[in-house]
C-alpha positions in Angstrom: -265.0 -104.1 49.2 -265.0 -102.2 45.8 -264.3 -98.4 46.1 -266.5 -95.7 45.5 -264.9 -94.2 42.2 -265.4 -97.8 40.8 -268.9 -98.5 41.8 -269.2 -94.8 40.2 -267.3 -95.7 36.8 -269.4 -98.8 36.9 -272.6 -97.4 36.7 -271.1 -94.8 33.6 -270.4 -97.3 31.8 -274.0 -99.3 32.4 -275.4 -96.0 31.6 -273.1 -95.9 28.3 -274.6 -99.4 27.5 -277.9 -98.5 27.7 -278.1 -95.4 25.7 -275.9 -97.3 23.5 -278.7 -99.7 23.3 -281.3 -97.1 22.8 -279.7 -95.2 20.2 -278.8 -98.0 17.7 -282.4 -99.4 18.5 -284.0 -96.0 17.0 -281.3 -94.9 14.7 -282.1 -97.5 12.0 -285.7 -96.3 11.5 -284.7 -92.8 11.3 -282.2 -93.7 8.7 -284.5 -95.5 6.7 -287.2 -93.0 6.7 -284.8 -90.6 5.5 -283.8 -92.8 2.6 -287.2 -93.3 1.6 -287.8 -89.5 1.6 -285.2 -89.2 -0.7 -286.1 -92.0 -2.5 -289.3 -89.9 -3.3 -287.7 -86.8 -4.1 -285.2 -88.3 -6.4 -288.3 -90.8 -8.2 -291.6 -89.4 -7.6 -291.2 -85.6 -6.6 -291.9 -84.3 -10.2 -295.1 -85.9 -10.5 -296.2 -86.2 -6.9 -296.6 -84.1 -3.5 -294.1 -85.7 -1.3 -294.9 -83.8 2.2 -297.7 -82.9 4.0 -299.3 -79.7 2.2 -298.4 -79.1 -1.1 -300.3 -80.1 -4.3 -298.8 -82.4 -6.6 -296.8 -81.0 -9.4 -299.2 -82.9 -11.8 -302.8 -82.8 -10.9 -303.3 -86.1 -11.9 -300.7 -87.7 -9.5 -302.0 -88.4 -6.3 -300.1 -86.3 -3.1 -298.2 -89.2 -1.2 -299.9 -88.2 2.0 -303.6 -89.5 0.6 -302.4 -93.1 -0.4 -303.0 -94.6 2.3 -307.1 -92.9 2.0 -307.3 -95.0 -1.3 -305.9 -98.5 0.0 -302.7 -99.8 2.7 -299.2 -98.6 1.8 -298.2 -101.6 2.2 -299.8 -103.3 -0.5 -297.3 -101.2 -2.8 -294.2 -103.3 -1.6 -294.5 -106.1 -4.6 -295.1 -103.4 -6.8 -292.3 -101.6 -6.4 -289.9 -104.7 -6.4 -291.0 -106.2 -9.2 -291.5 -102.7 -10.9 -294.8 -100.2 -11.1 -296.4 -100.1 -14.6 -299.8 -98.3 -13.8 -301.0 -95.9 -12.2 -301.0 -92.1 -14.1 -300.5 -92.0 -17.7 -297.3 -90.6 -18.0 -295.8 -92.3 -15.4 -292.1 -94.1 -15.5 -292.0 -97.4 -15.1 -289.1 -98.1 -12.4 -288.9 -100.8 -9.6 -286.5 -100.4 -6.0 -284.1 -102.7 -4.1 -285.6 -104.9 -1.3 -284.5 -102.4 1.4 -285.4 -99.4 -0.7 -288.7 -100.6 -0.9 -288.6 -101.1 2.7 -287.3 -97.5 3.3 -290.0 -96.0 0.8 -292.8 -97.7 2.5 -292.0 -96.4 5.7 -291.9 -93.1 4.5 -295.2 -93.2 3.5 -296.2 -94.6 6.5 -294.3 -91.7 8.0 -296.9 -89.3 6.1 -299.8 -91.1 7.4 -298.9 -90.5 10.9 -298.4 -87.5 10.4 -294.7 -87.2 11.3 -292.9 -86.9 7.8 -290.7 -83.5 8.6 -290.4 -82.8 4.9 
């Protein structure tokens, strides 16, 4: 027969486990949104609105948030791995990692839904 303080110790650690679990589960995303944010603040913040209000610096760059009015964000990710040469006229031409574009991508999906907290 096991004694109470074990069963007790037991279930802390299943609890542990779990939130464990949980946290590693949601802490990636988080992480990655955040690096895409500042992704766009380090790349695109001159030219482009990067939150959820203001206007862009240039008024010929398109705010981040409307993107996904004009097509899927999605549709971005070859572009920016292989390296954007349109879009406005004075516009650098750059490209990203695999995982940055990955982190970008979901920043701007974060702005979408609404839930971009910068």
């Amino acid at each position: 027969m096991k004694h109470p303080a074990g069963t007790f110790q037991s279930h802390i650690a299943r609890g542990f486990v779990v939130i464990s679990a949980i946290c590693a589960a949601l802490t990636p995303a988080a992480a990655n949104q955040e690096q895409g944010r500042r992704l766009a603040q380090l790349y695109c913040a001159r030219c482009h609105a990067i939150d959820r209000v203001s206007p862009s610096p240039l008024r010929i760059a398109p705010p981040f948030r409307t993107l996904h009015e004009r097509y899927p964000v999605e549709m971005l990710q070859e572009s920016l791995a292989e390296g954007i040469v349109t879009g406005h006229p004075t516009m650098p031409q750059f490209s990203f990692e695999r995982d940055q574009v990955g982190d970008f991508i979901l920043f701007l999906k974060s702005l979408e839904r609404g839930q971009a907290d910068r």
